[in-house]
N, C-alpha and C positions, 0 to 999 in steps of 0.2 A: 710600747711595741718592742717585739726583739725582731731583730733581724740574724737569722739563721743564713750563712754561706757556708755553701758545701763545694765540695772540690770539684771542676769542670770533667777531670778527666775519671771520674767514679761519682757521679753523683745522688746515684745510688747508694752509696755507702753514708748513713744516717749516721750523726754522731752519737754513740749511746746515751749519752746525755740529755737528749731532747728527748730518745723515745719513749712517748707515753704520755709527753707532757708537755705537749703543741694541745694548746686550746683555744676555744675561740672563733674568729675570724682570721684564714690565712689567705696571702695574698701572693703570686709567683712573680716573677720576672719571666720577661717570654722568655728566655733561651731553658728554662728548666723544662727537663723532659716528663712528657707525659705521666710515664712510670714513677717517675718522683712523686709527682702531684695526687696520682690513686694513693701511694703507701703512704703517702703523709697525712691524712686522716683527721682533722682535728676531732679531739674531743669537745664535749660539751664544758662551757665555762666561761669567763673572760678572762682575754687576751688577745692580740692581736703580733701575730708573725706576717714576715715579710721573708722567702727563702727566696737564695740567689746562688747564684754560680758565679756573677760576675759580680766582684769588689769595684768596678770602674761604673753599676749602671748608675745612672744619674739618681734614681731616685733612691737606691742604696745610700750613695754617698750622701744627699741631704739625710735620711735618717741619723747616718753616722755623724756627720757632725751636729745635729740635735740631740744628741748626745742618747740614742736609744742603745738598749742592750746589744749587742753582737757576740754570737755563738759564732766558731768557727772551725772546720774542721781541721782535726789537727794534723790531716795533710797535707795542708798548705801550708806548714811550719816546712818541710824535706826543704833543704837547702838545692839540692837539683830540682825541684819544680821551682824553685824562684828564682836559679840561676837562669833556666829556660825562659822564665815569665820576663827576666830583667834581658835578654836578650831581645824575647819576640818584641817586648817596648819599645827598646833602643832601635830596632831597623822598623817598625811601623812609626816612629815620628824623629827621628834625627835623618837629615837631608845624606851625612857623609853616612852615616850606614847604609840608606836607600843605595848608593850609588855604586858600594862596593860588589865583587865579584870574588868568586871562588878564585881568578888568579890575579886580581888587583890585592887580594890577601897574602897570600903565596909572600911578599918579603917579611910582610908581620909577623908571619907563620915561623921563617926563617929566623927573625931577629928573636924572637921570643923561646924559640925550642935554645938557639943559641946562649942566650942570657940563663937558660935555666943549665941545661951544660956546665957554664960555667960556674956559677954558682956551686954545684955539685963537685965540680975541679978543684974550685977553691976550699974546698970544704967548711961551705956557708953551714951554719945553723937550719934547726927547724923553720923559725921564724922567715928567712930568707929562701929558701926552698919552700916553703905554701908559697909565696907571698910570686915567685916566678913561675912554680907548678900554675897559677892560677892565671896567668896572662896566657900559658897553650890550651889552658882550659877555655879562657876567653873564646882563643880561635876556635878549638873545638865547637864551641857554642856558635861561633858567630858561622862557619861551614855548613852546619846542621839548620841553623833557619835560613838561610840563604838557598838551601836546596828545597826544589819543588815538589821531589817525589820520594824524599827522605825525611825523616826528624832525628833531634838526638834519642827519643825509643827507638828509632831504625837503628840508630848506629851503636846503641848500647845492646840490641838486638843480636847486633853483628857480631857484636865482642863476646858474649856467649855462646853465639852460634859456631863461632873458630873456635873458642876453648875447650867444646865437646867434640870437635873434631880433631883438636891436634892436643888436648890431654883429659882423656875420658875419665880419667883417674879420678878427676875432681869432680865424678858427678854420676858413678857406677858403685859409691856405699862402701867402696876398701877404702883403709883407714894407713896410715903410716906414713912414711918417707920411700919418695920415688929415686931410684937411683936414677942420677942424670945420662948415663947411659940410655935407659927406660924411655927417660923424657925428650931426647935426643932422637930416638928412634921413630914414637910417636907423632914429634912434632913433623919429621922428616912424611913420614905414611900419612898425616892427615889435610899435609899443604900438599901431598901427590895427587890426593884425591879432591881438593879442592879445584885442583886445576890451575 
């Protein structure tokens, strides 16, 4: 048996790898959708697929540790989907995630922009700057699943949506070096219009 996992948030998107060459008897997990299931088509042959979306369902994981083949989509390597995946973990089973709040976070948020600060003051290395960039990223992460009617795609959402607002430059096809003057202006006219 192989077991084919494709990515939740496109699961649609077939690994080229497989298409053509699912044969057999194939088997879904409920959460795969419909449209997955028509375009995945087995051919005639033996073999035997098991496609999933979810690396956690029970019956995946017995496969996997029977040691059957696993195809995976190689979206699920983005280090931001697994930063998101390692956060949604952490608050659906550790008790002190559950309990946190957008302003019981607020000192961590504090301590951690500050430690990175300074680090930057001190003029840490690369190694030292990831290493404190990555505890505001924590929070970032840890803000976005803690909110009920956002995610971090909202909030990465958001960061694009200001940047065509307050510098169109990087996304209207001119090409060169913006004087800061320029950038100064634009920023000033597209946070007037934001409001």
């Amino acid at each position: 048996m192989t077991v084919l996992v494709l990515d939740p948030r496109w699961p649609d998107m077939i690994p080229l790898d497989v298409v053509g060459k699912i044969r057999g008897k194939v088997e879904y997990t409920s959460e795969v959708p419909v449209r997955v299931r028509w375009a995945l088509e087995a051919g005639p042959g033996e073999g035997e697929w098991l496609v999933t979306t979810d690396e956690g369902d029970g019956d995946v994981v017995k496969r996997v540790r029977a040691g059957e083949d696993v195809i995976v989509a190689s979206s699920l390597a983005d280090p931001m989907f697994q930063a998101a995946e390692t956060m949604r973990r952490a608050r659906a089973r550790g008790e002190w995630e559950r309990a946190m709040t957008h302003e019981s976070l607020l000192p961590y948020l504090t301590e951690e922009a500050g430690e990175f600060a300074e680090a930057v003051r001190s003029g840490a290395g690369s190694r030292e700057l990831k290493r404190e960039l990555s505890d505001v990223f924590l929070q970032v992460l840890f803000h976005a699943e803690i909110a009920t009617d956002f995610d971090l795609a909202d909030v990465a959402a958001a960061f694009v949506d200001k940047m065509r607002s307050r510098a169109p430059y990087l996304f209207d096809g001119t090409t060169g070096l913006v004087a800061k003057d320029e950038q100064d202006r634009l920023w000033a006219e597209g946070k007037a219009r934001e409001g």
